[in-house]
C-alpha positions as CSV (number, residue, x, y, z in Angstrom):
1,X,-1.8,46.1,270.0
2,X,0.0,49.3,271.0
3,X,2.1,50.3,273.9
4,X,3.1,53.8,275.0
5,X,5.3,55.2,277.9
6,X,1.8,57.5,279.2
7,X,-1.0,56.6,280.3
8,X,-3.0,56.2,277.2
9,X,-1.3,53.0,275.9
10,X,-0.6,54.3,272.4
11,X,-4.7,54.3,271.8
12,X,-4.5,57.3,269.5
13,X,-2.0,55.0,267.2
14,X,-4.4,52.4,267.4
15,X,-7.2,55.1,265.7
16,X,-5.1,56.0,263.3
17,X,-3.8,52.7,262.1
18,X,-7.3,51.7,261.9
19,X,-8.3,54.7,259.4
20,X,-4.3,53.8,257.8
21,X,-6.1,50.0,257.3
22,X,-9.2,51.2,256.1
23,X,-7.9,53.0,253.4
24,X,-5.5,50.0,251.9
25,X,-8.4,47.7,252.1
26,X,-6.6,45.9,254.3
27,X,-8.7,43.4,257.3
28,X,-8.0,44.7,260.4
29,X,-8.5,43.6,264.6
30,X,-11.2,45.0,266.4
31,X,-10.3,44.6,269.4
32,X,-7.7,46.8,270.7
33,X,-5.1,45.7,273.3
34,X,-2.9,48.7,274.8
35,X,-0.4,48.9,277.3
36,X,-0.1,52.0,279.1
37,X,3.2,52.9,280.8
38,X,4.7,49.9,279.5
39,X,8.0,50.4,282.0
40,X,5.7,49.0,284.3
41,X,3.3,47.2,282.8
42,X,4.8,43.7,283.1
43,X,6.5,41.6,286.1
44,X,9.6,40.3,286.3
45,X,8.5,37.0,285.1
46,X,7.4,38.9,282.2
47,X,3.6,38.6,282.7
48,X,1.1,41.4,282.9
49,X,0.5,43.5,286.1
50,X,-2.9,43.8,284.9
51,X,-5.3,40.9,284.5
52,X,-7.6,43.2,282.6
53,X,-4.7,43.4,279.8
54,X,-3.9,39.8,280.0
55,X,-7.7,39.4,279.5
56,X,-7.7,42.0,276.2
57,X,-5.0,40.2,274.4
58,X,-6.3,36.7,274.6
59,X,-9.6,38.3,273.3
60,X,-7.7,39.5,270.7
61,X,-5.8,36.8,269.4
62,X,-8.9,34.8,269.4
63,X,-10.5,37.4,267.3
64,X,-7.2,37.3,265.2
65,X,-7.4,33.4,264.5
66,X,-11.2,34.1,263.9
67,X,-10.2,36.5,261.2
68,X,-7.5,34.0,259.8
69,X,-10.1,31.1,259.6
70,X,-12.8,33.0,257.9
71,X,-10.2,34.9,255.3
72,X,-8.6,31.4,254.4
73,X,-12.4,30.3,253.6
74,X,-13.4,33.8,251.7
75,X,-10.1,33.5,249.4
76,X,-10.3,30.3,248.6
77,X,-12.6,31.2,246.1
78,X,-10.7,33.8,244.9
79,X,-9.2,37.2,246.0
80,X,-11.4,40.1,244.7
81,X,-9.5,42.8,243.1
82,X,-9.2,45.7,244.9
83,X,-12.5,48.4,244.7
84,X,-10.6,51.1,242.9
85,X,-9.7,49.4,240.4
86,X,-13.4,47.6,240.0
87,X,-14.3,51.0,240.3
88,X,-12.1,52.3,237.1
89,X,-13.3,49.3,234.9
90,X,-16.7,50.2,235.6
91,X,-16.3,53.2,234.1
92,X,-14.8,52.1,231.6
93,X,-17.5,50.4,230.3
């Protein structure tokens, strides 16, 4: 999720936070949800202006409890190390 004051709702954060993620081995959200010109973006009551974002973010958190569910399945196995350090012991061998 991102929000920016333009028009672009932050989606270049978004890329680079994904790349960020990658890197740290870390599980991240697909699906994006930004907010452009977030002054505006919301009503007084505090809902969105725009159903189509309204529409992204419940996407999103149902991808996000997805996520949960299947990680709390995959660890409960165990937590795999990370791959540079599987990587060192390898060659260590």
């Amino acid at each position: 999720m991102a929000f920016s004051l333009g028009f672009t709702g932050g989606a270049r954060c978004v890329e680079h936070l994904s790349q960020v993620m990658l890197e740290t081995e870390a599980v991240s959200v697909r699906t994006a949800t930004l907010v452009p010109n977030v002054t505006t973006a919301f009503e007084p009551d505090g809902q969105p202006g725009n159903p189509v974002m309204n529409l992204n973010l419940s996407v999103m958190l149902d991808d996000l409890a997805w996520l949960a569910s299947a990680l709390k399945t995959a660890r409960s196995g165990g937590e795999l190390p990370p791959s540079a350090l599987r990587i060192r012991a390898a060659f260590r061998r």
